[in-house]
N, C-alpha and C positions, 0 to 999 in steps of 0.2 A: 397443491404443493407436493411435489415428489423428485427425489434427487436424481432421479435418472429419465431423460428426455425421450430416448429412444431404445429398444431393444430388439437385437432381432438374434435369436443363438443363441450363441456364447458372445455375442457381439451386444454392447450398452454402450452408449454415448450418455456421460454424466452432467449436468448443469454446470456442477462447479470446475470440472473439466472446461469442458466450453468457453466457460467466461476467463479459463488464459488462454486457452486458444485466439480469443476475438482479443483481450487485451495482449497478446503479443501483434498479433498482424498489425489491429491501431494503431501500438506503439512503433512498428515499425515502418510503417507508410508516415507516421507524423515525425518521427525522428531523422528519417532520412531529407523529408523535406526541411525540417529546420536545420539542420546542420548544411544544407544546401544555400539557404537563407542567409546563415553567420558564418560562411566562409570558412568553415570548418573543413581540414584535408581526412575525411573520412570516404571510401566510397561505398557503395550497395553493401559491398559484401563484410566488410568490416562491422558496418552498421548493424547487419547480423548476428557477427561473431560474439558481437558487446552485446545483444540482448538474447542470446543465449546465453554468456555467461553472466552475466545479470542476474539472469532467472535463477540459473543451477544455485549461483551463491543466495538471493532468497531464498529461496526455498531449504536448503540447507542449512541457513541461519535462522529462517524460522522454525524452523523441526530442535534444531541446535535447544535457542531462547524457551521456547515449548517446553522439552524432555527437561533443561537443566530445572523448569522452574514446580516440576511434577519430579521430583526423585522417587519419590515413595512408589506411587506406581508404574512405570519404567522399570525400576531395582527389581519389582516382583514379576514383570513382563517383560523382560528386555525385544523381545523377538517382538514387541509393540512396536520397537521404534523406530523403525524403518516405514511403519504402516502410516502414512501420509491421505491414504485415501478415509481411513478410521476419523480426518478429524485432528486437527493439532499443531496449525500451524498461525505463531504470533507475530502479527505486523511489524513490530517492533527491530523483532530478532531478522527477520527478512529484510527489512531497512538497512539492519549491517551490515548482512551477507552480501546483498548485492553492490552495496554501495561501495565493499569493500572489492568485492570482484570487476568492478566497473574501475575501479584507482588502479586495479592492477594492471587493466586490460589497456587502459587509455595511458599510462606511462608508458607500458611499451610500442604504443604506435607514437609515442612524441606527441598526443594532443592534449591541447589544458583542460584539465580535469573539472573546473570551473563552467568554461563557457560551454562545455558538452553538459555539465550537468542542470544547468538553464535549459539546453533543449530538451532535455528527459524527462524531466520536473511536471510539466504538463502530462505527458502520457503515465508516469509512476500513480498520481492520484487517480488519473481516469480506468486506471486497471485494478484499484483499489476498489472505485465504484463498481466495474464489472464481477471484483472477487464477491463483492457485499450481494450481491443477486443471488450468487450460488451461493451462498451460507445461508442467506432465506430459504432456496429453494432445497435445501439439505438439512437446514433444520439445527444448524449449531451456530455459537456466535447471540446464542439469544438472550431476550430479556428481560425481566424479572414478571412475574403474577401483576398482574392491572385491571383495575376495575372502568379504565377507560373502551371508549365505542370501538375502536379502532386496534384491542386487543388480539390480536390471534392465537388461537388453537392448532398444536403445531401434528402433524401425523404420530400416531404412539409407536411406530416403527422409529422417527427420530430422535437425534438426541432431547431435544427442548423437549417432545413430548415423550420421551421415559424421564428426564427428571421432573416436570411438570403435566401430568396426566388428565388432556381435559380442562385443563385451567388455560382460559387467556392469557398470553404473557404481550409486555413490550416488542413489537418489531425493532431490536435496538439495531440488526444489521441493517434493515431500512432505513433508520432514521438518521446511519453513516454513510450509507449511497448517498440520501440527499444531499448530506455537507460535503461527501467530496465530490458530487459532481457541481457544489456551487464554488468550489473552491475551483477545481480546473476551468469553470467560466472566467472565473477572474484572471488566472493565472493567463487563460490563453489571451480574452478581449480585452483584457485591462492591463496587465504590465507586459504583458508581451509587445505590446504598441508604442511602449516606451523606449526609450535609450537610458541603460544603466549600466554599472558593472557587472563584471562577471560574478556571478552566484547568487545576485538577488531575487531569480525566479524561485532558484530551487533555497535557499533561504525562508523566503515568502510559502512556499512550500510547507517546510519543514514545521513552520510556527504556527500556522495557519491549521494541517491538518493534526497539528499534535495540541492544542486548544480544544478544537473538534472531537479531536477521541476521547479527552479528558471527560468533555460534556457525556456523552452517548455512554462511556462507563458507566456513568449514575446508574445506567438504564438495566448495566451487565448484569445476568447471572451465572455463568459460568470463568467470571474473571481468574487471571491467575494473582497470585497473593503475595507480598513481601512482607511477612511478620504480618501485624495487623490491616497494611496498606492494602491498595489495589495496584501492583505492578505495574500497569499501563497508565496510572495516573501518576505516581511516580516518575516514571520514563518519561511520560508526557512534557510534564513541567521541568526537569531538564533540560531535552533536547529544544524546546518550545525557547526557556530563557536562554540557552546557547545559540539557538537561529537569532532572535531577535538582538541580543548584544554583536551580535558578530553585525548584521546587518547598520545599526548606529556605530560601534566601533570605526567600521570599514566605509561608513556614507556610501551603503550599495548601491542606494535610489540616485543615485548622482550618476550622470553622464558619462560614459569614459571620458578621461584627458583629449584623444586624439578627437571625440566628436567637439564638446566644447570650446577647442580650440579654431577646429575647422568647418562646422557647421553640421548638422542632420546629414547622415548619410542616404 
């Protein structure tokens, strides 16, 4: 394990670098096809435009979610927080930024914000899974002291191992790869084969991988904190009971009108 893949210089190509690099291109070769699929008036270059600013809003909102929820160190290092490559960015807060730059981006081309966000839904978890490789291979995102076989000993150059020196910890970023990449299984071979309304991919999504994170928390040691709670379990069960009510509110899993009425398209 070591965070950086290649070096040659001044020149390092980083793990966790890489895994957006590979999850944007995915997302973009799977987005463009889906949107191709659901008759969506996007073309090539639009497609782009949306998962660049996608990202920027991520990332901004996860650095955002991060710093707000660390004041104390931030207040005594401000010039920390800009440092993105240090370490510090939560899924959470990323979920909004983008989500939120994505509502921007897609009102002003006139497309429904819904049925674009069904085609996305699939590539946002499977970049999830790629970000979770490089937070192994970096060393942060980890999980608590274990006496199980399957513990790892993280490098004492990284974070896990300066705050755990030598001790086995949880692979808890591993054990969120597995879940989101069994969750984009589903999402892609199983509801995507369906006919439904618009948003119950990315619904199913939203419930699914935020279950998911709640579980793998247990595992956290470096979680962020709301008073006594675990933030992210918090958020979790939130956003998790507002997907799945919305989903029964709305009867996502139902058919649109126009197939029902007229048959499988």
């Amino acid at each position: 394990m070591h965070p950086i893949l290649f070096k040659y210089g001044p020149i390092e190509i980083r793990f966790y670098g890489l895994m957006y690099v590979i999850a944007i291109l995915t997302a973009s070769w799977i987005i463009r096809r889906e949107a191709r699929r659901k008759g969506i008036p996007m073309s090539d270059d639009d497609v782009t435009n949306l998962i660049v600013w996608t990202v920027i809003g991520g990332i901004l909102g996860a650095r955002l979610y991060y710093v707000i929820f660390n004041p104390g160190y931030y207040l005594a290092y401000p010039k920390e927080i800009p440092a993105i490559w240090h370490g510090g960015l939560a899924i959470h807060g990323g979920l909004i930024g983008g989500i939120t730059a994505a509502w921007l981006y897609l009102r002003r081309r006139s497309v429904k914000f819904w049925r674009m966000a069904d085609a996305v839904a699939p590539t946002l978890i499977l970049g999830q899974a790629f970000g979770r490789f490089g937070n192994f291979m970096n060393g942060d995102a980890h999980g608590m002291p274990t006496s199980m076989p399957w513990g790892v000993v993280f490098p004492p150059a990284s974070i896990a191992g300066r705050d755990f020196p030598g001790i086995p910890l949880h692979p808890a970023m591993l054990y969120e790869m597995a879940i989101n990449l069994s969750i984009f299984a589903f999402l892609w071979f199983v509801l995507r084969k369906k006919e439904h309304r618009d948003g119950y991919i990315f619904a199913a999504y939203i419930a699914f991988y935020s279950g998911g994170r709640f579980i793998v928390e247990q595992f956290r040691a470096d979680s962020l904190m709301l008073g006594p709670l675990k933030a992210a379990q918090v958020v979790s069960l939130l956003i998790s009971g507002a997907a799945i009510a919305t989903i029964i509110y709305k009867r996502l899993w139902e058919a649109p009108d126009d197939t029902r009425t007229s048959g499988p398209r």
